[in-house]
C-alpha positions as CSV (number, residue, x, y, z in Angstrom):
1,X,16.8,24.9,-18.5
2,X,19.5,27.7,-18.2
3,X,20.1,30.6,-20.4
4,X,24.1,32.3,-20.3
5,X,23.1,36.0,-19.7
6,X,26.0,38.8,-19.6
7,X,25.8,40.2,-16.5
8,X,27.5,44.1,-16.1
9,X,29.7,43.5,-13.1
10,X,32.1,46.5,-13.6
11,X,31.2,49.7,-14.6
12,X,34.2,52.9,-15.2
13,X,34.2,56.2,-16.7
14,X,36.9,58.9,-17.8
15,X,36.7,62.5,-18.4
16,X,39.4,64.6,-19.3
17,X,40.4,67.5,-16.8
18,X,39.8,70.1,-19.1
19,X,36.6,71.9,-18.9
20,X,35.3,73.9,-21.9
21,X,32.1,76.2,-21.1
22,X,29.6,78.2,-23.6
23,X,31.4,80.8,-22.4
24,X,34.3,79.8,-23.3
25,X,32.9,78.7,-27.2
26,X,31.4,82.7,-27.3
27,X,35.1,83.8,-27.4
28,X,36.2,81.8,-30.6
29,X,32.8,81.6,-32.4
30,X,29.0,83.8,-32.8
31,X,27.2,82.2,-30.1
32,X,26.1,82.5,-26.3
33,X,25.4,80.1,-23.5
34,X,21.7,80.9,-23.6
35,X,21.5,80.0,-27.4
36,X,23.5,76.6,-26.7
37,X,21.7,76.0,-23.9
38,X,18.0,76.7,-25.0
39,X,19.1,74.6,-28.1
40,X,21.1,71.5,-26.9
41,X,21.2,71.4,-23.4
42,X,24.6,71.4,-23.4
43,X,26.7,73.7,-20.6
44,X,30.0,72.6,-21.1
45,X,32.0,69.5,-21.9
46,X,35.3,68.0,-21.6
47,X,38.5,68.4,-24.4
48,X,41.5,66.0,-24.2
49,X,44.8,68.0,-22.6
50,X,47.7,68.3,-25.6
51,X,49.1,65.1,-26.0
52,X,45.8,63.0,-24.7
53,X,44.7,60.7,-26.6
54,X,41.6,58.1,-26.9
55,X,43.8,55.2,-25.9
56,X,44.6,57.3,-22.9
57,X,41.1,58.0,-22.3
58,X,40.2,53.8,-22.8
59,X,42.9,52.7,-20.4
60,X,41.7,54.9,-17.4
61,X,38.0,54.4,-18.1
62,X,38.9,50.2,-18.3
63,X,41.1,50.6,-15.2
64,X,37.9,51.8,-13.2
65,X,35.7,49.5,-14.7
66,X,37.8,46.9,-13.6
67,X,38.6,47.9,-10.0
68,X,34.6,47.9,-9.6
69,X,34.5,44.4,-10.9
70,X,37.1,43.2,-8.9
71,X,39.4,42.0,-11.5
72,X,42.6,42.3,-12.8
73,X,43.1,43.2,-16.7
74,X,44.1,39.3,-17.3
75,X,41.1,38.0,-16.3
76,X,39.7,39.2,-19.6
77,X,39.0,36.9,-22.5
78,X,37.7,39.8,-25.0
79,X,38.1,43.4,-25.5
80,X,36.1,45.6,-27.7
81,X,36.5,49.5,-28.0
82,X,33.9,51.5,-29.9
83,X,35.3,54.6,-31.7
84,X,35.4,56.6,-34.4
85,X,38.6,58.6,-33.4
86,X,41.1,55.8,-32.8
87,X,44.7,56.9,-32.1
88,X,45.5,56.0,-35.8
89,X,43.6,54.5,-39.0
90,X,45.7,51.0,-38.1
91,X,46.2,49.0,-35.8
92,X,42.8,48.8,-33.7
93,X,43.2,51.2,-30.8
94,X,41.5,48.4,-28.6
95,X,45.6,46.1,-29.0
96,X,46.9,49.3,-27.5
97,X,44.8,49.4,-24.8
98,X,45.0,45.8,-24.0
99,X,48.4,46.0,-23.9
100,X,48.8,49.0,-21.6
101,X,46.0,47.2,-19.3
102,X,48.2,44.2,-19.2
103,X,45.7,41.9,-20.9
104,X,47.2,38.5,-21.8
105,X,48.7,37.9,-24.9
106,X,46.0,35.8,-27.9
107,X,43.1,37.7,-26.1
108,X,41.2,39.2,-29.0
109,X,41.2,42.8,-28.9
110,X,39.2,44.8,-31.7
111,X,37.7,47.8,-32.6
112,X,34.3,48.5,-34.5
113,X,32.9,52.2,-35.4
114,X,28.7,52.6,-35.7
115,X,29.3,55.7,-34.3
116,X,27.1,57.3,-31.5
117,X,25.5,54.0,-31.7
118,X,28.6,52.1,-31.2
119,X,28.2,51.2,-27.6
120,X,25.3,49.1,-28.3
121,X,27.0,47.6,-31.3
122,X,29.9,46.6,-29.0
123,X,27.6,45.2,-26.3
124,X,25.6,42.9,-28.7
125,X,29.0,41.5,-30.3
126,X,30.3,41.1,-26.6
127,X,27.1,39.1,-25.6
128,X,27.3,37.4,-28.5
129,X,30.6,36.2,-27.6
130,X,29.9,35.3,-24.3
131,X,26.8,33.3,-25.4
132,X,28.8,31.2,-27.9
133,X,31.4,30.5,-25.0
134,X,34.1,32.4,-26.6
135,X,34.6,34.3,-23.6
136,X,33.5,34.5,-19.8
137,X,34.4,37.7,-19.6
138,X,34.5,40.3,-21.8
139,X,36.1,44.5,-21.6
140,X,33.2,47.2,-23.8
141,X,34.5,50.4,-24.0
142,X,33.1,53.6,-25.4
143,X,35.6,56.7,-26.2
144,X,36.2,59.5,-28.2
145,X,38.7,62.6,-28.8
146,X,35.9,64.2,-30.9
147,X,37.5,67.6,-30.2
148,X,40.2,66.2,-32.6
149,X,37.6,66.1,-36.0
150,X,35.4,69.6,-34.8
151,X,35.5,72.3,-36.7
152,X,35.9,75.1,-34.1
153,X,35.0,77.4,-36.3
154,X,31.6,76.0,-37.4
155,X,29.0,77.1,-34.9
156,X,26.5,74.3,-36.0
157,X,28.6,72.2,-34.5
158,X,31.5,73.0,-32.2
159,X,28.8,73.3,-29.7
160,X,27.4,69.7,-29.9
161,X,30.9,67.3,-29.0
162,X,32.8,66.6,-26.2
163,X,36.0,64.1,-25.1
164,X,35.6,61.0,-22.7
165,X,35.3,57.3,-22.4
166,X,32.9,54.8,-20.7
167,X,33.7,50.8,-20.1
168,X,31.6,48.1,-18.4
169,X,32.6,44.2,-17.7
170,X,30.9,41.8,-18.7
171,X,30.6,38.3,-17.3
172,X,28.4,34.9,-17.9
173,X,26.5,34.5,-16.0
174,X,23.8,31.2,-15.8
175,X,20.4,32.8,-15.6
176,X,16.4,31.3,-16.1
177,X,15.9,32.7,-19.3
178,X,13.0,35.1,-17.6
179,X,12.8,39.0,-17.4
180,X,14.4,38.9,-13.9
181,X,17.9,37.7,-14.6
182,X,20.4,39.9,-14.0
183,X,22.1,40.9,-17.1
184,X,21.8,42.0,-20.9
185,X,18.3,40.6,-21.6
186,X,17.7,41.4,-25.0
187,X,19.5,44.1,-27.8
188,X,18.8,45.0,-31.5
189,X,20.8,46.9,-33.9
190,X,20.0,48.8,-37.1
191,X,21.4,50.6,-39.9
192,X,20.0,52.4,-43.3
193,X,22.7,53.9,-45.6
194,X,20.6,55.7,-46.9
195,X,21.8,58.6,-44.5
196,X,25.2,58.2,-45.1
197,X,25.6,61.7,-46.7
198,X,23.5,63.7,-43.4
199,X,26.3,63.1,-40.6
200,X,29.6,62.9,-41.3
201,X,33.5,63.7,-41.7
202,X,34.8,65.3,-44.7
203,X,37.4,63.3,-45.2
204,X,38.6,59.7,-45.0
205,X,41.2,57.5,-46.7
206,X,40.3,57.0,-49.6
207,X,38.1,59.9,-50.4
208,X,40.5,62.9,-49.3
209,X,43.7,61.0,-47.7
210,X,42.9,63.0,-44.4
211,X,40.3,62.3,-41.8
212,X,38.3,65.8,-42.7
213,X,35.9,67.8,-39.9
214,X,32.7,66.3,-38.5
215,X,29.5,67.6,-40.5
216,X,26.1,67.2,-40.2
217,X,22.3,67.7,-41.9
218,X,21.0,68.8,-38.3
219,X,17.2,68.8,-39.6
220,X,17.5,65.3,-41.1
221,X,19.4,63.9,-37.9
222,X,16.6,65.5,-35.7
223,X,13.8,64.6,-38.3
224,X,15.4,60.5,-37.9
225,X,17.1,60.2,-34.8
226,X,13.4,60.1,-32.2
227,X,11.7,57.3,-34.0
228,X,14.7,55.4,-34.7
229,X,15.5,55.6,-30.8
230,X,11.9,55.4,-29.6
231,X,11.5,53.0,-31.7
232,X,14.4,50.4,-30.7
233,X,13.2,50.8,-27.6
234,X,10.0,49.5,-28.1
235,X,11.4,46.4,-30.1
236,X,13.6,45.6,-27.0
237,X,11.1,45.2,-24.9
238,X,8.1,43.2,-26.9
239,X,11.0,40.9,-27.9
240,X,10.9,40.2,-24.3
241,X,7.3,41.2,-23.3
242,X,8.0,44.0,-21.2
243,X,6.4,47.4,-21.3
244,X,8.1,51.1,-19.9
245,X,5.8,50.8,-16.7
246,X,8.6,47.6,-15.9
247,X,11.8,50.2,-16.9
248,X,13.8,51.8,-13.6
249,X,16.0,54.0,-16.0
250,X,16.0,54.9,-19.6
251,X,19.7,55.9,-20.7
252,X,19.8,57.5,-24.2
253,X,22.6,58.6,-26.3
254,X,23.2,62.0,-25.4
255,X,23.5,64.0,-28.8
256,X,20.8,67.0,-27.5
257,X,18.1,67.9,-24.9
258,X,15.3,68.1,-27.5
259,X,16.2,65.1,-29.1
260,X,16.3,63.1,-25.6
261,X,13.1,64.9,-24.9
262,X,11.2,64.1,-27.6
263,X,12.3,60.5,-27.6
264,X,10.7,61.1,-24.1
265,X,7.6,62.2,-25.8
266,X,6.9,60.1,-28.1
267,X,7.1,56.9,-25.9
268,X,4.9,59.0,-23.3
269,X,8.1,58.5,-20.3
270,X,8.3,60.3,-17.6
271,X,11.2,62.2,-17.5
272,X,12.3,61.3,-14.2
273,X,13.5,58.3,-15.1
274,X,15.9,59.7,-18.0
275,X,19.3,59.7,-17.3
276,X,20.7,63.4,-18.5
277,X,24.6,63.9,-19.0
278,X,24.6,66.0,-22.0
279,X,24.4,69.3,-20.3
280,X,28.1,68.8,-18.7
281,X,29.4,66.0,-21.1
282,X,28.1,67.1,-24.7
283,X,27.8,65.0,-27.2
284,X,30.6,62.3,-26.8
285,X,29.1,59.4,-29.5
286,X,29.8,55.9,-29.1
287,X,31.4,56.6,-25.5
288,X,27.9,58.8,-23.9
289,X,26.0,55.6,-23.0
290,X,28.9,54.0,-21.2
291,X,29.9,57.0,-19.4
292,X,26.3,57.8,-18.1
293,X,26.0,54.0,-17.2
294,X,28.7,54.3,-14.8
295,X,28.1,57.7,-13.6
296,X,24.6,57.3,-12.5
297,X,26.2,53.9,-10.7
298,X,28.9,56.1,-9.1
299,X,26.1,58.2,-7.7
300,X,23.7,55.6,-6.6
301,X,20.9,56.5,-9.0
302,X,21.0,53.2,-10.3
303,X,21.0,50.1,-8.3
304,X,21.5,45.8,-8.1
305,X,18.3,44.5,-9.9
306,X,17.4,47.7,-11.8
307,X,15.9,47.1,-15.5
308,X,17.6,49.7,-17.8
309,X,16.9,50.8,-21.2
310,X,19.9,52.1,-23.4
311,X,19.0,53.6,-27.3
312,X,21.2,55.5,-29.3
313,X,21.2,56.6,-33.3
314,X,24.5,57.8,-35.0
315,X,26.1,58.3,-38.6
316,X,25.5,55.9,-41.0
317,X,22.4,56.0,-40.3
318,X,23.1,53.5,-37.8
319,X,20.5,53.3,-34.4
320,X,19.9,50.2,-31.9
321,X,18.4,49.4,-28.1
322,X,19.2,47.2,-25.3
323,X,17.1,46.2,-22.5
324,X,20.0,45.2,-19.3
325,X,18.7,44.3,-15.9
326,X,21.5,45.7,-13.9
């Protein structure tokens, strides 16, 4: 018996050209590099250039993803963009970028927002899709102009986000239904609104009529975000009976060292096989999974037949894990 899997043939990434250091934040705000550094990770990250925007950073990422899978943009039969900072409130950003990709007209194009978790929401919906034979082949992309909704003058968190975008294509592919097919082999996704209040914007349609600045309950999101992330991890891989001693790579969503670390921790990894992109990236939500992804495949760290992890937790609270065997 066969089992359609959704195998990751294309990976792409896109970081804006401007660089932004701790340095740089030390002019505009009370802070210092060894203060950021010693309590995120971070070193610098990437801002959008006047007049970039997230559809910008979509199209570029999609373009690479699609170069590496060998396509062109109308061989697509689904594309789904993760955001929370959309070019506006309506239409989907994810039309606009199918458009400027050249995707074919009656392809559905959508966006969903989960947040820093909103790669993994993306992917399941994707596979989903692919499983029910509503598409062969399906565009996921991560971004975000996050630099757009920071307060710059908060130092709690102008230090934590960064600009970019990540995409990977999908495509069905038959598989035996065991732990060795290529391919997304299992995912799970989470939310409890019960942390609505700790991380969010301050505004929003209907509550201000203006998007607000991004805000957050740091101690809570610490206090939640490792056992939510260590935990979807480890419900990933019983749901396919797998244990970490079978993982090549665990890619988490890369909000802060001491949160990656003591996801780390707590599942007893070792950290050698953590992917790590916060210190140059920052925190860019639903687009930092993606953008590692295709990174650590531009550098060879990951290869054909690798077993990857990917966790992330976000606003809402929303949190989820997916187990992909590269």
């Amino acid at each position: 018996m066969t089992h359609i899997r959704s195998e990751i043939i294309g990976t792409g990434h896109y970081l804006p050209s401007k660089v932004v250091t701790n340095d740089d934040l030390a002019k505009i705000v009370d802070t210092s590099d060894e203060w950021i550094v010693e309590r995120t990770g971070i070193k610098s990250r990437r801002i959008v250039a006047e007049g970039e925007l997230t559809s910008d950073l979509c199209v570029n990422a999609s373009k690479m993803a699609l170069k590496n899978a060998n396509l062109k943009a109308e061989d697509v039969d689904a594309v789904i963009i993760a955001t929370i900072t959309a070019d506006n409130i309506t239409p989907a950003v994810a039309t606009k970028v199918a458009a400027e990709l050249g995707v074919k007209t009656g392809v559905p194009a959508f966006d969903i927002s989960a947040a820093c978790s909103g790669f993994i929401y993306a992917l399941t919906i994707a596979d989903n899709m692919i499983k029910l034979n509503q598409a062969k082949r399906a565009l996921v992309v991560g971004a975000e102009s996050l630099s757009k909704i920071t307060d710059w003058t908060d130092r709690n968190t102008c230090i934590l986000f960064g600009d970019g975008a990540g995409a990977v294509v999908l495509q069905a592919k038959e598989g035996k239904g065991t732990n060795a097919d290529t391919g997304l082999l299992t995912a799970k996704i989470y939310a409890d609104g019960s942390g609505y209040e700790q991380l969010k914007t301050t505004g929003g349609v209907s509550l201000t009529e203006s998007t607000g600045k991004l805000w957050m309950n740091g101690k809570e999101v610490f206090k939640y975000a490792i056992p939510a992330m260590a935990g979807s991890i480890e419900a990933v891989l019983g749901d396919v009976g797998a244990s970490l001693d079978d993982v090549d790579w665990v890619i988490p969503h890369q909000a802060n060292i001491r949160i990656i670390d003591g996801v780390a921790k707590k599942l007893n990894l070792d950290n050698s096989k953590v992917i790590i992109t916060v210190d140059h990236q920052a925190n860019t939500s639903a687009a930092t999974i993606p953008l590692a992804l295709s990174e650590a495949v531009e550098e060879g760290k990951i290869k054909k037949g690798d077993l990857i992890a990917l966790t992330a937790m976000g606003a809402g609270f929303t949190w989820g894990g997916a187990l992909v065997r590269y």
